[in-house]
N, C-alpha and C positions, 0 to 999 in steps of 0.2 A: 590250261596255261594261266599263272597271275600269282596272286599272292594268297594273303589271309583267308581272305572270303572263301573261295575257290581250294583251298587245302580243306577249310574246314573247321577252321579254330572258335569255340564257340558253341560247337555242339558236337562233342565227345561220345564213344559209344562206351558199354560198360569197361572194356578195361581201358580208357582215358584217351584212345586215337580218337583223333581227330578223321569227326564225317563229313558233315557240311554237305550243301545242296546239290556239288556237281556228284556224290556219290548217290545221295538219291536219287536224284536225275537218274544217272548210269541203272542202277538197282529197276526203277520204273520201267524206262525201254527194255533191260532184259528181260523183267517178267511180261510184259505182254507180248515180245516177238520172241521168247523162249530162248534167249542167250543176247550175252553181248561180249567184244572185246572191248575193257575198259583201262586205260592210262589217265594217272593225272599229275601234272607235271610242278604243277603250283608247290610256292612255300612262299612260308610266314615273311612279311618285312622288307619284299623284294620292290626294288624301283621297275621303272617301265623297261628302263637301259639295263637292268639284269635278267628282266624275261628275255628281252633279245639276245641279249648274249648268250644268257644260262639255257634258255626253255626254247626257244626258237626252230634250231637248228634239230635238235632231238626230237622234235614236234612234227617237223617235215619229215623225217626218217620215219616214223610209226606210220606214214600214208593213213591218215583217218579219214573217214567219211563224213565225221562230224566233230569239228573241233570248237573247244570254247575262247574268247580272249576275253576275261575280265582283269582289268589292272588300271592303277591311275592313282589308288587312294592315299600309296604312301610316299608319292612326288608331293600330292596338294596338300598333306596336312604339314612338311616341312615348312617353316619360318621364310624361306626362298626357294623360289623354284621358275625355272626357265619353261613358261607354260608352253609357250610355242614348238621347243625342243621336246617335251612331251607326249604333245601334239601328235606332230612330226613321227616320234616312235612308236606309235600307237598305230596310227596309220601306217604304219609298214607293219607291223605285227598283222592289223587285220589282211593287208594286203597279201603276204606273202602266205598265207593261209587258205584266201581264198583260190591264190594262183594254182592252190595244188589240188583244185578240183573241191576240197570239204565244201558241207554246209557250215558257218560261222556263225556260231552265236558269241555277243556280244551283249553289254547292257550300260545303263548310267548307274552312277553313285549314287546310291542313298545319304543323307545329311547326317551325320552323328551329332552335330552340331544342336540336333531339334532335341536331343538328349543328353548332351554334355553341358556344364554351366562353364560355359564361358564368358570372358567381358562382349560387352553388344559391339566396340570397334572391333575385336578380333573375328567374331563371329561372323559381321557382316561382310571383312575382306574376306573370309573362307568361303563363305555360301555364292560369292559373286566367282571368285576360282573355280569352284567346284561347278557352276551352273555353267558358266565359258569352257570347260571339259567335256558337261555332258553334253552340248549343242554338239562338239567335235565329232564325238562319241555318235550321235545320232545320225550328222551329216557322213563321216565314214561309214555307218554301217549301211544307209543308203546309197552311197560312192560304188561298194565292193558288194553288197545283195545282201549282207549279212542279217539273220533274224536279229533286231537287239530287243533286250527284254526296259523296258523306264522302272527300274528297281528307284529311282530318284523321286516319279512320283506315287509307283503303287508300292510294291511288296512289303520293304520293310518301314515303311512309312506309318505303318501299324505299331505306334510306341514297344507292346509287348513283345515285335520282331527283337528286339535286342537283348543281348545277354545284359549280366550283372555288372559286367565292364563297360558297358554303353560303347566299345567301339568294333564290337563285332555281332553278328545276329546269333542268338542263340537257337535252340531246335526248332522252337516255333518260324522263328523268321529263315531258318537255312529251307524250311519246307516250303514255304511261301516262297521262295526266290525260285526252288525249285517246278514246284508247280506253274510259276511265272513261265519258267523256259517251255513245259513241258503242254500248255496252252497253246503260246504262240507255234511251237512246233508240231501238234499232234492235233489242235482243238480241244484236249480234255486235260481236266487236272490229274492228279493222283490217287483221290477219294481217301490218303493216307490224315490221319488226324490227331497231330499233335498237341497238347495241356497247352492251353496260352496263359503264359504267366500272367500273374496280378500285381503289379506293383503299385506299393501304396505310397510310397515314399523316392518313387525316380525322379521326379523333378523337384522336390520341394522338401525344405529341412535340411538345415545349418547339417546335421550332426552327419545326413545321409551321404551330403556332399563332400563334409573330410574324408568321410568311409571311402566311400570313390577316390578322391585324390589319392588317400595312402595307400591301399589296393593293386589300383586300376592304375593310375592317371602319375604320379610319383614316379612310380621305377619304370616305367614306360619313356618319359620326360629322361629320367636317369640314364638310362641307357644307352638315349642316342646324344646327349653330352658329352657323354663318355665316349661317343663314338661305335659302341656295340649293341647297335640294332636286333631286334627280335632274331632269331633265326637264323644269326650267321652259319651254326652247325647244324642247320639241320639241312635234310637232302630230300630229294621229292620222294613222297607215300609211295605210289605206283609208277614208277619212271618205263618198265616194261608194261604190254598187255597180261591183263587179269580176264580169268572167264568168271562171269559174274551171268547166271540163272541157270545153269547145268550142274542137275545134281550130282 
């Protein structure tokens, strides 16, 4: 359940779907216990108040054994946001998750912020949001028993974790997020080993950060002026179960 991160956007397999960590994940567990059933309910763009709505109810119906709730990222990067009310919906997400018997993995934000050029006032209102989230985030998962993974201070905190847009992890950092989960839950990583990019030019030079803005960061901005947010049409990847390690 959740949005970007958790669909997958960021690290694409050859014909351009979207993988991302929770399918490695899924992939991991099925190979070493010889199958799994895997759903993932996530899409691009969604607030906390749309996994509830959207992802919730359909979540409890698949009766899992082990559900994920990562979400939060695209209430805190709005200009206003009712942090409390997010809060609030977050912690019933993990709640009503846990009521149905799953393990509940859970995690903090990572800062895009330590890789976007932003002005220093804005930056610092976001990282002080963002940090008042993840204490939520942590205090919940310990509330409900939930494993959470601090993706806020390990995984993608790794500069090369980011894709070329700087607001989502590319292959390298969706493995890392993945392995995250797949430590705290099992004791071992995934021994899978993804190219870590080199960027020579992410934080520094005039020319890198137009590049960015008109790219990445513009029609992004664009979008939700307009009112049309990432992913209005699109619908979750696996909304049924998939058997994933049975040849």
């Amino acid at each position: 359940m959740g949005d970007s991160l958790t669909e997958g956007i960021g690290d694409f397999d050859a014909q351009g779907r979207p993988r991302g960590w929770a399918d490695r994940f899924a992939e991991e567990i099925a190979r070493r216990q010889g199958g799994l059933h895997y759903a993932n309910l996530a899409v691009r763009g969604r607030l906390t108040a749309d996994v509830v709505d959207a992802q919730l109810a359909p979540a409890i119906a698949l009766r899992p054994d082990l559900a994920s709730v990562v979400v939060g990222m695209n209430d805190l990067i709005r200009p206003a946001v009712n942090l409390a009310r997010v809060c609030e919906l977050f912690d019933h997400l993990v709640a009503c998750m846990a009521a149905t018997g799953a393990v509940v993995l859970t995690a903090t934000l990572p800062n895009p912020g330590s890789v976007v050029p932003l002005p220093g006032l804005v930056r610092r209102r976001f990282t002080a949001r963002l940090s008042q989230f993840n204490d939520h985030v942590r205090h919940t998962a310990l509330k409900y028993g939930a494993v959470c993974a601090d993706l806020a201070d390990r995984a993608v905190k790794d500069i090369a974790g980011w894709s070329e847009d700087r607001l989502h992890p590319g292959p390298y950092g969706h493995q890392l997020v993945a392995d995250e989960f797949l430590e705290l839950l099992t004791g071992t990583r995934s021994g899978v080993v993804e190219e870590r990019p080199v960027w020579n030019e992410l934080t520094d030079g005039i020319r890198e950060q137009v590049r960015w803005f008109v790219e990445s960061a513009g029609p992004w901005l664009w979008r939700r002026i307009r009112g049309k947010p990432e992913g209005q049409t699109v619908t979750a990847k696996f909304p049924a179960y998939q058997l994933l390690g049975v040849s």
